[in-house]
ZALOBA-381142 format. One record per residue (C-alpha): z, y, x; residue in one letter; residue number from 1. Coordinates in nm, 3 decimals. Each point is the difference from the previous one (the first is absolute). Example, Ala and Ser with C-alpha at 12.3 -4.5 7.8 and 13.67 -1.06 7.14 Angstrom:
ZALOBA-381142
      pz      py      px lumza tiro
   0.780  -0.450   1.230     a    1
  -0.066   0.344   0.137     s    2
//
This chain:
ZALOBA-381142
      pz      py      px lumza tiro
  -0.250   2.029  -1.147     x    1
  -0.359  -0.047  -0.077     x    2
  -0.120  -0.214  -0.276     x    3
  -0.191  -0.315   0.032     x    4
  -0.259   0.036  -0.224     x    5
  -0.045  -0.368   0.002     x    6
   0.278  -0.022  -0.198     x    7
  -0.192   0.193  -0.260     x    8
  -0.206  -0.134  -0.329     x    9
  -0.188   0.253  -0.208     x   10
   0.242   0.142  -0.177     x   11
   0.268   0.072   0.249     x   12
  -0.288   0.148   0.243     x   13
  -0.077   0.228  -0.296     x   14
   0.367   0.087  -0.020     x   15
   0.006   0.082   0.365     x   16
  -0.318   0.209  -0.021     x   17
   0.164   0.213  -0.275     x   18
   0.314   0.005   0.185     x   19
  -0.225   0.182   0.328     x   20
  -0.137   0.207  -0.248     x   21
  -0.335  -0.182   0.069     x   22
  -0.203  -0.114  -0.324     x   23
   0.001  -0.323  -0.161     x   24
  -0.324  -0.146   0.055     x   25
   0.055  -0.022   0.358     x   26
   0.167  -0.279  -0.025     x   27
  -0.284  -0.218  -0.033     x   28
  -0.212   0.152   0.269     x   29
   0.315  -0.131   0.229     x   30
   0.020  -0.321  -0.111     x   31
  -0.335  -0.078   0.059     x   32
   0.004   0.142   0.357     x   33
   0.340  -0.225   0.083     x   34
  -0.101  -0.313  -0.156     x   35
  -0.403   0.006  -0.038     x   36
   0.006   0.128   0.369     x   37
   0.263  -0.079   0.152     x   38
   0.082   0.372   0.107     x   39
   0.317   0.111   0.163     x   40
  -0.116   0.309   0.155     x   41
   0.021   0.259  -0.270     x   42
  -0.235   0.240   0.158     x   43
  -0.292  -0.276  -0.034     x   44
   0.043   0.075  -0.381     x   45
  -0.296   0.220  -0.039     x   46
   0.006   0.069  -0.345     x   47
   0.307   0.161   0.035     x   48
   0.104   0.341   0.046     x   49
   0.050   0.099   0.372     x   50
   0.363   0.171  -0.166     x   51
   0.057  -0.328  -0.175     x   52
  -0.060  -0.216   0.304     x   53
   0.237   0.195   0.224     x   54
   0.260  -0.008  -0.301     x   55
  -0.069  -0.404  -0.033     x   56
   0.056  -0.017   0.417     x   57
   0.369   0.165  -0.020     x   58
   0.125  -0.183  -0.340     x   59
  -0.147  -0.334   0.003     x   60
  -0.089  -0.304   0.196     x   61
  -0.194  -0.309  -0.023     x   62
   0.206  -0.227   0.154     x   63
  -0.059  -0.405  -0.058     x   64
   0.191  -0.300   0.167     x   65
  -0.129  -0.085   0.319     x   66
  -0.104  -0.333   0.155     x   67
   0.252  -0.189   0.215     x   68
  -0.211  -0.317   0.087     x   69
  -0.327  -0.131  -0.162     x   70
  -0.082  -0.388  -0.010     x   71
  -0.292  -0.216  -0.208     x   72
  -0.021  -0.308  -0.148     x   73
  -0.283  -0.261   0.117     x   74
  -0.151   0.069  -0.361     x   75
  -0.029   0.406   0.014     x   76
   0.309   0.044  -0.121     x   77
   0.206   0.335   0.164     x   78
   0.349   0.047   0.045     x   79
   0.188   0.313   0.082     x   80
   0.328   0.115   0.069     x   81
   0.027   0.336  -0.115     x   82
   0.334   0.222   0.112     x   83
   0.193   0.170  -0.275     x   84
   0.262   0.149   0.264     x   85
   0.345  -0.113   0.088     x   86
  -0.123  -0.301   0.160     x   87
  -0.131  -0.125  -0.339     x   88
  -0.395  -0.125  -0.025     x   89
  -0.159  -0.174  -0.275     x   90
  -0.281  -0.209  -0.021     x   91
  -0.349   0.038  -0.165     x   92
  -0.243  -0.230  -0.026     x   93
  -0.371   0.008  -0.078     x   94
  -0.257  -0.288  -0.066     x   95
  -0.335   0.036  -0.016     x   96
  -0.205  -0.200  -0.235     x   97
  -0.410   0.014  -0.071     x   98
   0.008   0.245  -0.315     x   99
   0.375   0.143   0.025     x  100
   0.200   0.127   0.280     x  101
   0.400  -0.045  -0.118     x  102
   0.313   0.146   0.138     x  103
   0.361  -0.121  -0.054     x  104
   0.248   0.301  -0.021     x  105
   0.310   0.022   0.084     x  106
   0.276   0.216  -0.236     x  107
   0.331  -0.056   0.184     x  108
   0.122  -0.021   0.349     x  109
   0.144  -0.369  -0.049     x  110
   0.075  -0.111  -0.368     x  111
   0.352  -0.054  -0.142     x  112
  -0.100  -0.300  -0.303     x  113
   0.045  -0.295   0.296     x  114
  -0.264  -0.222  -0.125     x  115
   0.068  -0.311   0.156     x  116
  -0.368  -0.089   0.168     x  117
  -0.049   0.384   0.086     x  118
   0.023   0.118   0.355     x  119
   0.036   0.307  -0.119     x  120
   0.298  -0.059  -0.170     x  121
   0.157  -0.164   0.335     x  122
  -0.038   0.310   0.184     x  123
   0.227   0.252  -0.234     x  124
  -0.026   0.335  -0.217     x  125
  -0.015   0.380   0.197     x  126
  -0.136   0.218  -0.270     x  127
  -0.297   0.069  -0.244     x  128
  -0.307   0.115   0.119     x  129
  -0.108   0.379  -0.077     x  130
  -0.329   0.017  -0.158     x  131
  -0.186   0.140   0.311     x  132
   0.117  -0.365   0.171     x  133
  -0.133  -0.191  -0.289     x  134
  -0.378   0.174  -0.037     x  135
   0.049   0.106   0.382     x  136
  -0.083  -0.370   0.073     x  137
  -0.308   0.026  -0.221     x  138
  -0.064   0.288   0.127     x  139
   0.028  -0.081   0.401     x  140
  -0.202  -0.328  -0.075     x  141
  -0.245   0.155  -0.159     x  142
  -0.068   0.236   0.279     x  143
   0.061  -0.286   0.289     x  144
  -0.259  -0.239  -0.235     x  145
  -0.285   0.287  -0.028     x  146
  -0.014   0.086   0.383     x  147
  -0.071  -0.311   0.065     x  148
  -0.364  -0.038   0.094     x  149
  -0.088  -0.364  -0.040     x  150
   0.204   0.061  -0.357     x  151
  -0.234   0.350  -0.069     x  152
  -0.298  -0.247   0.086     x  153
   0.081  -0.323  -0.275     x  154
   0.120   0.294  -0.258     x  155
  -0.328   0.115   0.026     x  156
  -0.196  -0.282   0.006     x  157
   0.221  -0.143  -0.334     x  158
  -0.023   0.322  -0.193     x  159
  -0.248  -0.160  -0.233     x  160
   0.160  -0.346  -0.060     x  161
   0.090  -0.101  -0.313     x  162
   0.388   0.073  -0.058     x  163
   0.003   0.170   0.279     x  164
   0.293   0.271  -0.153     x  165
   0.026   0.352   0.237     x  166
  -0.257  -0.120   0.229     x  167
   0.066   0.295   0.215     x  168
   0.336  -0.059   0.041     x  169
   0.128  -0.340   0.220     x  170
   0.310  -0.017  -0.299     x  171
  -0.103  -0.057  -0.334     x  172
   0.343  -0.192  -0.114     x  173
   0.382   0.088   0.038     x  174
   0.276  -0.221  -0.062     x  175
   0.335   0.103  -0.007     x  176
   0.156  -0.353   0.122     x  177
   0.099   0.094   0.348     x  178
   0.352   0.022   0.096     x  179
   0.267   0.118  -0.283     x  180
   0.033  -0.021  -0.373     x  181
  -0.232   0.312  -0.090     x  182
   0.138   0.022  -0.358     x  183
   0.347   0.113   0.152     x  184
  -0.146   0.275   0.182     x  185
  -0.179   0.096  -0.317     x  186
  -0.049   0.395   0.023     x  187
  -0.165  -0.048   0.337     x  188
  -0.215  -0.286  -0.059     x  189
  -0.138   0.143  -0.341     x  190
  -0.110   0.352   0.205     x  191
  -0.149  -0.223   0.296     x  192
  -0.209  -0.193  -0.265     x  193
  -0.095   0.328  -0.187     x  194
  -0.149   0.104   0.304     x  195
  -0.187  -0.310   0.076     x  196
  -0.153   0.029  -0.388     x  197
  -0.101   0.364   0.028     x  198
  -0.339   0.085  -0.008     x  199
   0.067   0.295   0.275     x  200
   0.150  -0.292   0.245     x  201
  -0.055  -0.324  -0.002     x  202
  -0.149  -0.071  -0.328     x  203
   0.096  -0.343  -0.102     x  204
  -0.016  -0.143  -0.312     x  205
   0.358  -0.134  -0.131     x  206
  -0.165  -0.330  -0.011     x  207
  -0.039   0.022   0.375     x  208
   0.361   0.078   0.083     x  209
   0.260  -0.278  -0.070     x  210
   0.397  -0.001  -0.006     x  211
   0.182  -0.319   0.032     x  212
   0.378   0.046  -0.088     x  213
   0.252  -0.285  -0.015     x  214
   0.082   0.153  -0.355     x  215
   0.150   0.274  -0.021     x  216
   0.039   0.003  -0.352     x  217
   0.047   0.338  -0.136     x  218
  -0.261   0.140   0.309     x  219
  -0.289  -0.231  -0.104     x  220
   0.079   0.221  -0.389     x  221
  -0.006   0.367   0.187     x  222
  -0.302  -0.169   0.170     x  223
  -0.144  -0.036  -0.249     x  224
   0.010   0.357  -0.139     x  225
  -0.085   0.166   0.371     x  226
  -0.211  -0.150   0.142     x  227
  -0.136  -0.370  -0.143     x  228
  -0.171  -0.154   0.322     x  229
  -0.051  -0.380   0.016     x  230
   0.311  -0.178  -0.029     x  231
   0.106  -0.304   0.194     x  232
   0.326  -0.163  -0.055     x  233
   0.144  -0.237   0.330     x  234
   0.120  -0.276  -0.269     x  235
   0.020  -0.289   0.258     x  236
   0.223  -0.201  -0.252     x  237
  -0.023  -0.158  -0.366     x  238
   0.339   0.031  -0.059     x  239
   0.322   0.236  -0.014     x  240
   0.224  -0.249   0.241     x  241
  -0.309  -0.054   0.274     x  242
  -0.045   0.370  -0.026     x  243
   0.297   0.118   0.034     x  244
   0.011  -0.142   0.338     x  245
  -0.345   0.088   0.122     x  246
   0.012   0.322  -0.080     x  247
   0.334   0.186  -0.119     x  248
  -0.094   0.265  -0.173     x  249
  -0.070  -0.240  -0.300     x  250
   0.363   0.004  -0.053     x  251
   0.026   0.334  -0.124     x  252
  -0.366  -0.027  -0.180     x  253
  -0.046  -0.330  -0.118     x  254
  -0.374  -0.184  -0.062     x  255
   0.072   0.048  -0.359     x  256
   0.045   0.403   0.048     x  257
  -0.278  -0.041   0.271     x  258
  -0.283  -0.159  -0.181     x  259
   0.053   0.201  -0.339     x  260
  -0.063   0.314   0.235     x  261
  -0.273  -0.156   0.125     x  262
  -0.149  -0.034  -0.347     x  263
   0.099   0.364  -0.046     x  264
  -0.187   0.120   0.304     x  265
  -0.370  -0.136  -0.140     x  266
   0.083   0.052  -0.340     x  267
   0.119   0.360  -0.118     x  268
   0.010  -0.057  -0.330     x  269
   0.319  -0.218   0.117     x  270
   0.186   0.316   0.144     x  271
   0.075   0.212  -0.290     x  272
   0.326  -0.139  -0.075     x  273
   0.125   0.070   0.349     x  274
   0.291   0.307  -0.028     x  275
  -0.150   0.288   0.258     x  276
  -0.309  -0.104   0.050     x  277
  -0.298   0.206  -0.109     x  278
  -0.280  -0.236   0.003     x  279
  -0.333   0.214   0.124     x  280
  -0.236  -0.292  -0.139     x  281
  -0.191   0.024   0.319     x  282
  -0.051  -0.368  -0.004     x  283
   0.065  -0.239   0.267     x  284
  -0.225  -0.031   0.293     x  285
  -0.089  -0.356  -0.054     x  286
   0.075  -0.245  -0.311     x  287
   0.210  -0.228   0.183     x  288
   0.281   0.011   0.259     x  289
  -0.015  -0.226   0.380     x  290
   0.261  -0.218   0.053     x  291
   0.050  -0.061   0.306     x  292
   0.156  -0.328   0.114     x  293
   0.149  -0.097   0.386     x  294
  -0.083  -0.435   0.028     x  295
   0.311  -0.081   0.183     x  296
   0.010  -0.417   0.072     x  297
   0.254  -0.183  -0.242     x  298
   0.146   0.316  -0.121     x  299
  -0.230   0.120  -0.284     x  300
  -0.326  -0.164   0.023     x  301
   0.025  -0.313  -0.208     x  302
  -0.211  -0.071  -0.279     x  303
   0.283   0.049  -0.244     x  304
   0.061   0.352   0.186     x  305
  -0.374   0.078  -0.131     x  306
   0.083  -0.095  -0.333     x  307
   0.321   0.149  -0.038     x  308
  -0.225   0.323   0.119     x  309
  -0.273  -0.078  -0.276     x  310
   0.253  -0.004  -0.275     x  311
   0.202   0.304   0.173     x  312
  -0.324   0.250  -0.014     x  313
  -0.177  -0.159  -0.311     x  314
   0.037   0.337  -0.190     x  315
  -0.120   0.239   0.324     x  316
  -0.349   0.088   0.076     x  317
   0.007  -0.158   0.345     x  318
  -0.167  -0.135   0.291     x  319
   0.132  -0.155   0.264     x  320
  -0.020   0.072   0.420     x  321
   0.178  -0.324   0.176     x  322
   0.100   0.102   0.347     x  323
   0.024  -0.268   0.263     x  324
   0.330   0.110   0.224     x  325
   0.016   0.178   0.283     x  326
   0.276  -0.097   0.253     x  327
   0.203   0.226   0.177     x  328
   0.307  -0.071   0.252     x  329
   0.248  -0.176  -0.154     x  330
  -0.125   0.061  -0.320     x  331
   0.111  -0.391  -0.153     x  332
  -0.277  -0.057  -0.168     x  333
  -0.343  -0.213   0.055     x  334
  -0.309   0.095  -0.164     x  335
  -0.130  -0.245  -0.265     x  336
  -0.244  -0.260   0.078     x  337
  -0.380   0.085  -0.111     x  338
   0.007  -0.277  -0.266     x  339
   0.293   0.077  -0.158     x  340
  -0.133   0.372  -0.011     x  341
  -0.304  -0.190  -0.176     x  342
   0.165  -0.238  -0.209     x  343
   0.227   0.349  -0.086     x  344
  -0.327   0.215  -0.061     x  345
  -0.149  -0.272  -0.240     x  346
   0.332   0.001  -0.215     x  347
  -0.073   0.371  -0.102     x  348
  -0.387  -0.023  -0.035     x  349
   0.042  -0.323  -0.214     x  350
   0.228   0.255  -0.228     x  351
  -0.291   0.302  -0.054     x  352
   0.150   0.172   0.239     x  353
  -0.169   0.225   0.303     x  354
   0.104  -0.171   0.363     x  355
  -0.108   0.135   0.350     x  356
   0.160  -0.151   0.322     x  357
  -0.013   0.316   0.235     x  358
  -0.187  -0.038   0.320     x  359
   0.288   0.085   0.319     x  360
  -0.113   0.296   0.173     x  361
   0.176   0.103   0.312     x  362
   0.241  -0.233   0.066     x  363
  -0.094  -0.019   0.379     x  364
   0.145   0.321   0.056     x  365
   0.277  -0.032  -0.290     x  366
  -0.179   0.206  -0.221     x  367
   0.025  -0.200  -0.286     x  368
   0.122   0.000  -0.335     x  369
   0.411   0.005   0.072     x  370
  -0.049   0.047   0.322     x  371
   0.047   0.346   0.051     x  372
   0.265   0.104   0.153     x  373
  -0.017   0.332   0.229     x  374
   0.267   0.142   0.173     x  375
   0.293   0.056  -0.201     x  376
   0.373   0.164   0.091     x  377
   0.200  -0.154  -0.270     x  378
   0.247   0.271  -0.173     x  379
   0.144  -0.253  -0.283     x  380
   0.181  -0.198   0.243     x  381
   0.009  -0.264  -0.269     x  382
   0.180  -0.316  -0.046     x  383
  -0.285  -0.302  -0.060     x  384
   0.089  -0.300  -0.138     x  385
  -0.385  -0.078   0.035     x  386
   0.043  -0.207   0.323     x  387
  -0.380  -0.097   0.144     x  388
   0.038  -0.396  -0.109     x  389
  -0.005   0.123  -0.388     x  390
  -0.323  -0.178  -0.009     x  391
   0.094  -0.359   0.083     x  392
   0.277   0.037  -0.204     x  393
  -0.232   0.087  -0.295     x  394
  -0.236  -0.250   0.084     x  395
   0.251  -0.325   0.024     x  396
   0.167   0.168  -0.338     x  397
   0.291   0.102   0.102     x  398
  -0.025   0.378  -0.044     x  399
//
């Protein structure tokens, strides 16, 4: 079988170059023809040997997921379904702003933590993706994006803005908050994001790629060590009982556990003391960790929600990224009313504290923020006790 080389960061290519008995510094030449140029074709690798490109052709293969159906947003924003084989697709989503471009990721086909407002979690778990899925959706936007000629023509003509990051490219940001939890596919993820942060591929700054988890506790630590991108953390609750029910996994790593890792995470100093960890010392890519927070009506957007909240993450560099709800069949809950979001937002500000309500992109074409949903053949075949009207219950208190 031939390999994908997709699947490939630095230091395995270099591997498989000394495995071909090829040398080692051919590895970068590659990456930059697969991901600065989009090249499949090995023999339009010029600065290779004729013998080496003939050798590439019968051992390897640059072979991304490919688009199923294609559909944008009245604000720019692009959706894609993206087949991963099987009949399993995943969605990507990109949004275009006036000095970033940002794409949401997907790490898993379907995601197996059930978070009670997530589509995602509605639809069921198949399997992991492999790492050539993961940056293969960076990869095939990327090269979609850049052929584009109206999207050449406002690259060009914004390649002197200020903030304007990787003007030539039409992605500048990744976010790994598509569907699935990407800190329990953790090998794969950390090699996608590797390749996204080399200087050979895609050459973003760690500050420029963000992973939101729903805390995985001990993952956020080896995160930490690997590969310390920005961090964001899907709190959505002030409390261990609200949480629990919102989103699961919190009963295996409580907010306790959660926010001390947190604290780890932008603090090294704090990680010594943690048994088989080696702490690198790189230092985190920001000073503060996003918390991001799903305003569902009457079940955790009171004002005492927002103080419980202050109190909760007094001790955590912080800010805060309130996201209005975005409904889905069935899905039980409402999204909260603007002035509650307000009244909400105010709480935090009032405390010191960093608050952003985040502007919906996409939700035309259900390309929103827990939206996402794909096409998923369940394997679990799980029993839920999640039934969709979890959300009135919550909200007239009887959860």
């Amino acid at each position: 079988m031939k390999r994908n080389l997709l699947d490939l960061d630095a230091r395995a290519l270099t591997d498989f170059f000394n495995e071909i008995g090829e040398k080692s510094f051919r590895s970068g030449q590659v990456l930059r023809w697969i991901h600065q140029s989009g090249t499949t074709d090995f023999e339009q690798m010029t600065d290779l040997s004729h013998a080496l490109r003939s050798k590439l052709a019968q051992c390897a293969v640059v072979d991304s997921p490919q688009c199923v159906s294609a559909s944008e947003a009245s604000d720019g924003t692009r959706k894609w379904l993206l087949s991963v084989g099987k009949d399993n697709a995943i969605e990507t989503v990109f949004m275009p702003e006036v000095n970033r471009g940002t794409l949401c990721v997907s790490s898993q086909v379907g995601c197996a933590l059930e978070c009670a407002f997530c589509a995602t979690g509605r639809q069921g778990f198949n399997r992991n993706l492999t790492t050539a899925e993961i940056i293969g959706q960076l990869w095939w936007a990327t090269r979609k994006l850049s052929r584009e000629p109206e999207w050449a023509r406002l690259e060009r003509d914004d390649a002197d803005r200020p903030g304007r990051d990787n003007a030539d490219r039409p992605i500048s940001n990744v976010v790994m908050m598509g569907m699935g939890e990407p800190l329990t596919n953790f090998d794969n993820v950390v090699r996608a994001m590797q390749i996204m942060l080399d200087d050979h591929a895609y050459g973003l700054s760690r500050r420029k790629v963000t992973l939101s988890t729903a805390g995985i506790v001990p993952a956020i630590d080896r995160l930490r060590e690997e590969c310390p991108v920005a961090l964001a953390i899907s709190l959505h609750a002030p409390n261990d009982r609200l949480r629990d029910e919102l989103v699961p996994i919190n009963r295996k790593y409580s907010l306790r556990q959660l926010l001390a890792a947190c604290q780890r995470y932008v603090d090294p100093l704090l990680g010594d003391d943690i048994p088989g960890v080696k702490w690198e010392r790189k230092g985190a890519p920001r000073d503060f960790v996003t918390f991001e927070y799903i305003m569902l009506d009457g079940v955790n957007d009171g004002v005492q929600h927002a103080r419980e909240l202050v109190a909760l993450t007094r001790d955590v560099p912080g800010k805060f990224n309130l996201i209005p709800f975005n409904s889905f069949a069935e899905s039980g809950f409402q999204r909260s009313p603007d002035s509650r979001v307000r009244a909400f937002r105010d709480v935090l500000i009032a405390a010191g504290l960093v608050a952003t309500v985040r502007r919906t992109r996409g939700d035309d074409i259900d390309g929103a923020c827990g939206q996402l949903a794909g096409r998923v053949r369940d394997r679990r075949n799980r029993r839920t006790d999640r039934k969709p009207g979890i959300g009135r219950s919550l909200a007239e208190g009887r959860a």
